[in-house]
C-alpha positions as CSV (number, residue, x, y, z in Angstrom):
1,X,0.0,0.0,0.0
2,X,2.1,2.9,-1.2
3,X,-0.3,5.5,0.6
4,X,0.8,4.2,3.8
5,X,4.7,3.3,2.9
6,X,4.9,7.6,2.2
7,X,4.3,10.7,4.6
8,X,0.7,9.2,5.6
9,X,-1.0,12.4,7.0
10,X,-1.0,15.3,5.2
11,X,-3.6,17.9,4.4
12,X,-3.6,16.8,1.1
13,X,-5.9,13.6,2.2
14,X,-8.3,15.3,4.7
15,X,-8.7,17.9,1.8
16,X,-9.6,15.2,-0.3
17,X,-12.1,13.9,2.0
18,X,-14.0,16.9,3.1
19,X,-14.3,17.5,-1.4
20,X,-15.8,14.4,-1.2
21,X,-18.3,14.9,1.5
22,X,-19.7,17.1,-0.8
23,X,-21.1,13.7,-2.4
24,X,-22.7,12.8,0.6
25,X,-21.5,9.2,2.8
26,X,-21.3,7.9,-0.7
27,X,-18.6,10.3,-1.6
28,X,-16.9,9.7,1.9
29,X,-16.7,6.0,1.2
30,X,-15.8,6.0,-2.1
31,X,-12.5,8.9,-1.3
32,X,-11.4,6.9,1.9
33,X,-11.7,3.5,0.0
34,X,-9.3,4.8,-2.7
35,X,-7.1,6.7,-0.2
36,X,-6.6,3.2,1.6
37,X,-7.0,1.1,-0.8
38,X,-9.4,-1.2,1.4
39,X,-12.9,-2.1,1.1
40,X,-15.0,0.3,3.3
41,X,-18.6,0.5,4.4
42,X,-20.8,2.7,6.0
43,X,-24.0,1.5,8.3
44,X,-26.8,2.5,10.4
45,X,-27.0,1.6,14.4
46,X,-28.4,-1.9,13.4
47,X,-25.6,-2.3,11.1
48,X,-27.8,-1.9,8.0
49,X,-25.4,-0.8,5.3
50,X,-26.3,3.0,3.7
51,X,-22.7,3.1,1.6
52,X,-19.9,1.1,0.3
53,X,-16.6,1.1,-1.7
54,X,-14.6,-1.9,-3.5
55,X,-17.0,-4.1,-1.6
56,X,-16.8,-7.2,-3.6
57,X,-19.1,-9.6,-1.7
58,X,-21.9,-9.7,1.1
59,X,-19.9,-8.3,3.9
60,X,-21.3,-9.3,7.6
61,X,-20.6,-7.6,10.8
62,X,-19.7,-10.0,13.3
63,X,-18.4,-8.5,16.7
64,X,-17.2,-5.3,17.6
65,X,-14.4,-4.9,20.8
66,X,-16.6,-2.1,21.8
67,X,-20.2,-1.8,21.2
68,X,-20.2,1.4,22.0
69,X,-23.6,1.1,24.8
70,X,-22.3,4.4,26.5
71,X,-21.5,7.2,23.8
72,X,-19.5,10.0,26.5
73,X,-18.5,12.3,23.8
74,X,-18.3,12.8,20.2
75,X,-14.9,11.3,19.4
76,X,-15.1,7.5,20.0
77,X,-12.0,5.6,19.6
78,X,-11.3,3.5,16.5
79,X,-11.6,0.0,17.7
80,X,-11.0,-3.5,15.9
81,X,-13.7,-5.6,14.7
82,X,-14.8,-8.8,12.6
83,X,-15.9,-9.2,9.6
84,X,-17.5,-12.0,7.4
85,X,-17.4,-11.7,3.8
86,X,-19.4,-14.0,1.7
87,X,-18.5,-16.3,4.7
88,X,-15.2,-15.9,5.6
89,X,-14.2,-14.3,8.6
90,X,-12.1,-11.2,8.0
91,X,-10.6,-8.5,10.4
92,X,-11.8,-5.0,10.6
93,X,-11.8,-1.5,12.4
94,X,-14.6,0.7,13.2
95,X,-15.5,4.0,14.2
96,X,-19.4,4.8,15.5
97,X,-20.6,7.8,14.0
98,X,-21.6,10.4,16.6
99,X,-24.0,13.1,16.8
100,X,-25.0,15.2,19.4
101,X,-23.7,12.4,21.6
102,X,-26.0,9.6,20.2
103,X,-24.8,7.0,18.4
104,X,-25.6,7.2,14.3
105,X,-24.1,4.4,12.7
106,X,-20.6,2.8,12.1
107,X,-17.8,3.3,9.7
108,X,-16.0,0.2,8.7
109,X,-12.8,-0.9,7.4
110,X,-12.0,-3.8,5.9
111,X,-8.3,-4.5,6.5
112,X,-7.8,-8.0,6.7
113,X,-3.6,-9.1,6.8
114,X,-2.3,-5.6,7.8
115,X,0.4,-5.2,10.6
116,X,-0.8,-3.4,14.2
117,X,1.4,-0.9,12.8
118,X,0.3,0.2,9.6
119,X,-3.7,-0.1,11.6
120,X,-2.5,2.3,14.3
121,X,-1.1,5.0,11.2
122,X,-4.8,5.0,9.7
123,X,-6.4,5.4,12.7
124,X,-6.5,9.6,12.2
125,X,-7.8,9.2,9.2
126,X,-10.9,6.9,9.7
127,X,-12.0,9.2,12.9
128,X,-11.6,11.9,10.6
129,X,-14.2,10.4,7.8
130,X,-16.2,9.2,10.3
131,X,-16.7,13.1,12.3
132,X,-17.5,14.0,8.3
133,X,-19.9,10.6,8.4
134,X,-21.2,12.6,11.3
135,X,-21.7,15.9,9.7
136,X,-23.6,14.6,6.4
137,X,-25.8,13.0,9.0
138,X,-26.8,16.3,10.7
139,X,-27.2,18.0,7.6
140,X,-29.4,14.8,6.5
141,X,-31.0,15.3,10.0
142,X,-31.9,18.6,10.2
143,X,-33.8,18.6,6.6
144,X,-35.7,15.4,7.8
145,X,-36.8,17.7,10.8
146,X,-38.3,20.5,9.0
147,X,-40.2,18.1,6.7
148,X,-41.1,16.1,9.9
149,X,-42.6,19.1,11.6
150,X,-45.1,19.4,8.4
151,X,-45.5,15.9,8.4
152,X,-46.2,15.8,12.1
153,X,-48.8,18.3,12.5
154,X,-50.9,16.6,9.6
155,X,-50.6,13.2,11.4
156,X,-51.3,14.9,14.6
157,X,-54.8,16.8,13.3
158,X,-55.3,12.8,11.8
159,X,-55.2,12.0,15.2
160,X,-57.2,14.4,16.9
161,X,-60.0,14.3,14.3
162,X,-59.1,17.9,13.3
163,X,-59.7,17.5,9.8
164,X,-63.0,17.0,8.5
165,X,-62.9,16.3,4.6
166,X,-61.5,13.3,3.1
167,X,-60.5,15.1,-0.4
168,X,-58.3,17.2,2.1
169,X,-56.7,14.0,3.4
170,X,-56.2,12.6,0.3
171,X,-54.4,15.6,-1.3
172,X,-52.0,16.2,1.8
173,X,-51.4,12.6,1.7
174,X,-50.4,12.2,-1.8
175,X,-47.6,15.2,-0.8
176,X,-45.3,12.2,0.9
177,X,-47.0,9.5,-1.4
178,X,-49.5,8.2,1.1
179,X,-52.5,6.8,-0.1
180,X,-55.6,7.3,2.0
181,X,-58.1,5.6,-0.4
182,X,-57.0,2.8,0.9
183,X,-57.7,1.3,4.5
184,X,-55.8,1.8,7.3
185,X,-55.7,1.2,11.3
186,X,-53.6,3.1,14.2
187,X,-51.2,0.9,15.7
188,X,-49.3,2.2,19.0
189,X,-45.6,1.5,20.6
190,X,-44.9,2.4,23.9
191,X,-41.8,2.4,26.4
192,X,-43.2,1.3,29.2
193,X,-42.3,3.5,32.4
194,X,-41.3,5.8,30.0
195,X,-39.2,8.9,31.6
196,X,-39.1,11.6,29.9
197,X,-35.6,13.0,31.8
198,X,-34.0,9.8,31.3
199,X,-32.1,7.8,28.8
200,X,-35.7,6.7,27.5
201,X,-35.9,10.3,25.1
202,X,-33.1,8.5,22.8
203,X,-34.8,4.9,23.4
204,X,-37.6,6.9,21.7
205,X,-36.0,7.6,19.1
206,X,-34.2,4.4,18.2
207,X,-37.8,2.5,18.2
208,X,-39.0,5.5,16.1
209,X,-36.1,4.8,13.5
210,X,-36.3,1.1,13.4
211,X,-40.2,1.1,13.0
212,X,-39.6,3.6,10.0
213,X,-37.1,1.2,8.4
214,X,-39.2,-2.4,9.0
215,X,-42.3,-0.2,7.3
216,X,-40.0,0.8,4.3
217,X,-38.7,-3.4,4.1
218,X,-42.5,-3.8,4.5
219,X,-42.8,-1.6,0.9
220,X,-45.1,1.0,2.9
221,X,-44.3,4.3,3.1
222,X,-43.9,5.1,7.0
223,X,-47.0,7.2,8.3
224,X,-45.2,7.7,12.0
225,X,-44.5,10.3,14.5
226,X,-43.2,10.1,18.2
227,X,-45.6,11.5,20.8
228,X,-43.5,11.5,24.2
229,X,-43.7,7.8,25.0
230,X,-45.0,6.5,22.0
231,X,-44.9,6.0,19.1
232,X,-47.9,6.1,16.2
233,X,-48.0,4.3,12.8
234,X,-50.8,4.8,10.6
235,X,-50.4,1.9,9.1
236,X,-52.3,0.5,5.5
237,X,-54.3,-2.2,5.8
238,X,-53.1,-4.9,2.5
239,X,-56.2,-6.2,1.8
240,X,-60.0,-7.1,3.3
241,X,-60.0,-10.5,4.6
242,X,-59.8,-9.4,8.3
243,X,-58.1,-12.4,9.0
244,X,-55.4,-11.8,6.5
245,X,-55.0,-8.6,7.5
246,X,-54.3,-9.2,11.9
247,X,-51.6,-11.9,10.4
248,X,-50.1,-9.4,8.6
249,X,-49.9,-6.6,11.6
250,X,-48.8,-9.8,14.1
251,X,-46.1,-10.2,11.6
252,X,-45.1,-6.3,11.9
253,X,-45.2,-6.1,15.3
254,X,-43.2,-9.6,15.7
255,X,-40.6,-8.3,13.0
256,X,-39.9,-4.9,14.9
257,X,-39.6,-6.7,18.3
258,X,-36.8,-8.9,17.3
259,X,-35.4,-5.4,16.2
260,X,-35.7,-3.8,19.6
261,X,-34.1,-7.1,20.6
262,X,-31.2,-6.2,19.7
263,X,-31.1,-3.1,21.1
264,X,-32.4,-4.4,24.3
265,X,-35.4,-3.1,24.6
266,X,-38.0,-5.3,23.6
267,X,-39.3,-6.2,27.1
268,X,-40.4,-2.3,27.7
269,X,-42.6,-2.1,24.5
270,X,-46.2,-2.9,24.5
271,X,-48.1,-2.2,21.9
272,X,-51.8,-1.9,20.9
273,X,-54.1,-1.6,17.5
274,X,-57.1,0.0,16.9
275,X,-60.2,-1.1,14.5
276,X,-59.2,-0.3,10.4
277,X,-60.9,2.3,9.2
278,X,-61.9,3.0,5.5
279,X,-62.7,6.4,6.1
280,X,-59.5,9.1,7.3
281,X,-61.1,11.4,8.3
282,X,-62.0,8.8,11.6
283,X,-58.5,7.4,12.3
284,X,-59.3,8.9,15.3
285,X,-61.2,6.8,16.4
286,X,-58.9,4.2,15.4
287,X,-56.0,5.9,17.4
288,X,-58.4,6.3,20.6
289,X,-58.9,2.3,20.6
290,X,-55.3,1.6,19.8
291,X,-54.8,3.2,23.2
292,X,-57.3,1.5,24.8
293,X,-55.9,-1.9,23.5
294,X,-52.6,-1.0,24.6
295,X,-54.1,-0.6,28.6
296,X,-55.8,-3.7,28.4
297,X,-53.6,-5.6,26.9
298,X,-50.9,-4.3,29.9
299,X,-53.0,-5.2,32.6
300,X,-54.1,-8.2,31.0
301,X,-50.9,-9.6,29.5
302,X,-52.1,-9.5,25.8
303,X,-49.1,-9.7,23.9
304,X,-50.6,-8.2,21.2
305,X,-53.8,-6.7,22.2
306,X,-56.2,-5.9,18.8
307,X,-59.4,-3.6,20.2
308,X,-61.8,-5.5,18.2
309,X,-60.4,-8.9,19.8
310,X,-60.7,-7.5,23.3
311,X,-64.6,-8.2,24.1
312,X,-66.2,-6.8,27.5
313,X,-63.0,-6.7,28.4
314,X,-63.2,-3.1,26.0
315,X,-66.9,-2.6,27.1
316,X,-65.6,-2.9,30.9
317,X,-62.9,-0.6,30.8
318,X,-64.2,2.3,29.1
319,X,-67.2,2.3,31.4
320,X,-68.1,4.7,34.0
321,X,-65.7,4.1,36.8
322,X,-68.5,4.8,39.8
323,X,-71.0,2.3,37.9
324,X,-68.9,-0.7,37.6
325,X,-67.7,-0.3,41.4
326,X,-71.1,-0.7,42.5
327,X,-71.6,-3.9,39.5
328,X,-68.6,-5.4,41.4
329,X,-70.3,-4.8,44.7
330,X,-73.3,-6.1,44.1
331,X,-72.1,-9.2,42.4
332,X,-69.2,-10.1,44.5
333,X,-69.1,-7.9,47.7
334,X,-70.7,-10.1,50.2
335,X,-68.5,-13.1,49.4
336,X,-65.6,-11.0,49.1
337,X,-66.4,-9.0,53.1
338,X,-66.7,-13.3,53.8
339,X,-63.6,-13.9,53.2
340,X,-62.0,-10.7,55.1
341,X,-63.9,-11.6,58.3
342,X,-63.0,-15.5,58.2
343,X,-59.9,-15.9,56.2
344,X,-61.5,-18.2,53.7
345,X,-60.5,-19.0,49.7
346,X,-64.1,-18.9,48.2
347,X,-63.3,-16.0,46.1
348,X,-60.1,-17.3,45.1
349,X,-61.7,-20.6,44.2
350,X,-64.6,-19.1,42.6
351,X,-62.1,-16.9,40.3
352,X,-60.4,-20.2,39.2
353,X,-64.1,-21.8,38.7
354,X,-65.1,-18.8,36.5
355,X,-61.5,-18.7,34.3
356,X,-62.2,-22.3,33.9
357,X,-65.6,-22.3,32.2
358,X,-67.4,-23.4,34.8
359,X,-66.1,-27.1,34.7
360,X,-65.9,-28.6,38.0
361,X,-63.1,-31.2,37.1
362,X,-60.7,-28.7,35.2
363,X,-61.3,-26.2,38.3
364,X,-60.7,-29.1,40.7
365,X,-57.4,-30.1,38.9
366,X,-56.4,-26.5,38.4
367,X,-56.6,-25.7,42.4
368,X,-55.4,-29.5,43.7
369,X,-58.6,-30.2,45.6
370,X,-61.0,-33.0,45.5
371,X,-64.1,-32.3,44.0
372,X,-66.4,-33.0,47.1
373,X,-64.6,-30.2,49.1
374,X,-65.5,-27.7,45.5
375,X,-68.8,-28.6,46.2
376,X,-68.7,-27.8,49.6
377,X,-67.5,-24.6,48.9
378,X,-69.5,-23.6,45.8
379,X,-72.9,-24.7,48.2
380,X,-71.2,-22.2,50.5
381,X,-71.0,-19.7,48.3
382,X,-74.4,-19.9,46.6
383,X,-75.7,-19.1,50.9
384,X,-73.3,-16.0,50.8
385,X,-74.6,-14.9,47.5
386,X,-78.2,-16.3,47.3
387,X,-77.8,-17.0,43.8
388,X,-77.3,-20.4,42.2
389,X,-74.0,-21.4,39.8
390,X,-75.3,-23.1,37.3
391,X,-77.4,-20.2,36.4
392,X,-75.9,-18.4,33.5
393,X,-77.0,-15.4,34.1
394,X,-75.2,-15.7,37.4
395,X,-71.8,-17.3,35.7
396,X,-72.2,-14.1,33.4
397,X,-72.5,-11.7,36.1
398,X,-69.6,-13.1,37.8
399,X,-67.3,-13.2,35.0
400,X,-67.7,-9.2,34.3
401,X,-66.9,-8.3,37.9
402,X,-63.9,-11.0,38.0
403,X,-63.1,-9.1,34.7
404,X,-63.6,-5.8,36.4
405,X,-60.9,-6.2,39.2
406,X,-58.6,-7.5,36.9
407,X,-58.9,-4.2,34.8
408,X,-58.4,-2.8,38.4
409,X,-61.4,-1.0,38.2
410,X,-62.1,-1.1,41.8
């Protein structure tokens, strides 16, 4: 390598760099790969490649010495790393590319069979393309902003129901190439505890940025915008079989948590999805049961909670506080004051009877009791209540208010 045999560092190169940024990351990669003479490639935080230069195969990244999990400043240190390229392990080095002290992707250098020596003379220059890296980025950055800030305040009045004609919709849609003839339903991520004066406000935006891209692998144009702790997709329904259609959402939701995986926060999502909507100018009402789904599905561990799915469970929960207190009471209160004053289990037992459909053997097995002593206690609890179990009004009753304390209604 004849660049590196001479005087390695002279203005000449970083000259040559910064006329090349001029061209964007691809210019960057292209003037470093030809000042170096190694393959060089330029990725996102999930390692998602956005330019590359005498790349000759599918290049993998492997492991990196530092993963860079705590970004103190805006100069990281060039570290080694592996590569695989179309299979076979190669060495690397790698610089993250910083901005405003959040980490925006990597710069990579394929080296291969080069002495520590001539890796530690080429260290200057790859933090030095990687600070430019950092500076396209902002510039990048700061136009996505200002088209955001239209974007956002359309996908917030959306929201809100502030707009009232669906010609209106349409047009602003078509500005970003979004088609609102079509179908569409409100699905919602959120951090869970989120805080706003915490690390969570970059969280945010790494699930905002990862949702965009698995919409764009998805060929949909992303419809999204952050909202403190959450984040909103308007997203296009494919098709009408119903069916169809909650497979294909699953699969969305599935394919963005194994995302969030690897950044470590897929246990704090939860998400939830409103009812499609043909008409636009009502994805408000979509967004308002998204949010609903998302509470119910938290307190009742619904994975992945659709509003339409959710039952009385949806009925329950958006009713009047004060009127299912007293439903609760009246159903259950007697047996429930029966079991403070005497220590029993018959509300415990009849909880397991109700989740159980009413089967006496299943409930038996369930609780490890014999079914004689279940009779014993239902007969007991049929005095308390003066109502009979097999009754289905009754069973219905019961189920609602077992339903109501789980939503921790009372």
């Amino acid at each position: 390598m004849d660049l590196v045999e001479n005087t390695f560092f002279v203005p000449d190169y970083l000259h040559d760099l910064l006329v090349a940024s001029e061209k964007g990351l691809k210019g960057i990669c292209a003037e470093l790969a030809s000042l170096l003479s190694f393959p060089v490639i330029i990725t996102d935080p999930l390692f998602n490649q956005l330019a590359t230069e005498q790349v000759v195969n599918k290049v993998e990244i492997n492991y990196i010495d530092n993963q860079y999990r705590e970004i103190t400043g805006d100069k990281p240190a060039v570290v080694n790393c592996q590569l695989t390229s179309d299979g076979v392990p190669t060495k690397g080095i790698c610089s993250a590319i910083i901005l405003d002290g959040r980490l925006r992707g990597y710069l990579f250098v394929q080296i291969d069979e080069v002495s520590d020596e001539t890796i530690a003379r080429i260290h200057s220059i790859i933090a030095y393309a990687s600070s430019l890296c950092s500076l396209e980025l902002r510039k990048k950055l700061e136009l996505k902003q200002e088209r955001q800030q239209f974007k956002e305040a359309f996908i917030y009045d959306l929201l809100y129901g502030n707009m009232k004609q669906k010609d209106e919709i349409i047009s602003y849609g078509n500005i970003w190439g979004w088609d609102f003839t079509q179908s569409h339903t409100i699905i919602v991520f959120s951090l869970v505890d989120f805080d706003y004066y915490s690390e969570d406000q970059k969280r945010i935006d790494s699930m905002f940025f990862l949702i965009e891209r698995v919409l764009i692998e998805s060929n949909l144009k992303p419809i999204a915008m952050k909202k403190r702790g959450e984040i909103v997709v308007i997203y296009q329904i494919p098709g009408e079989e119903m069916d169809k259609n909650e497979y294909v959402i699953k699969e969305f939701i599935q394919r963005v948590m194994t995302q969030a995986e690897i950044m470590d926060m897929n246990t704090r999502i939860a998400t939830g999805i409103g009812r499609e909507s043909t008409n636009p100018e009502e994805l408000y009402k979509s967004y308002q049961e998204a949010k609903v789904a998302y509470e119910v599905g938290l307190l009742l561990n619904i994975h992945t909670p659709f509003f339409n799915g959710l039952g009385l469970e949806r009925i329950l929960y958006k009713h009047d506080l004060q009127d299912v207190k007293e439903y609760y009471d009246h159903t259950l209160g007697k047996l429930e004051k029966y079991d403070q004053v005497h220590g029993g289990e018959l509300m415990h037992t009849l909880e397991f009877y109700a989740a159980n459909q009413y089967d006496l053997t299943k409930t038996a097995e369930a609780l490890f009791l014999h079914r004689n002593t279940l009779r014993y206690r239902f007969k007991k609890v049929e005095e308390i209540l003066d109502k009979k179990l097999d009754d289905m009004n009754v069973r219905l009753n019961i189920t609602a208010a077992f339903k109501i304390r789980q939503l921790r209604k009372i």
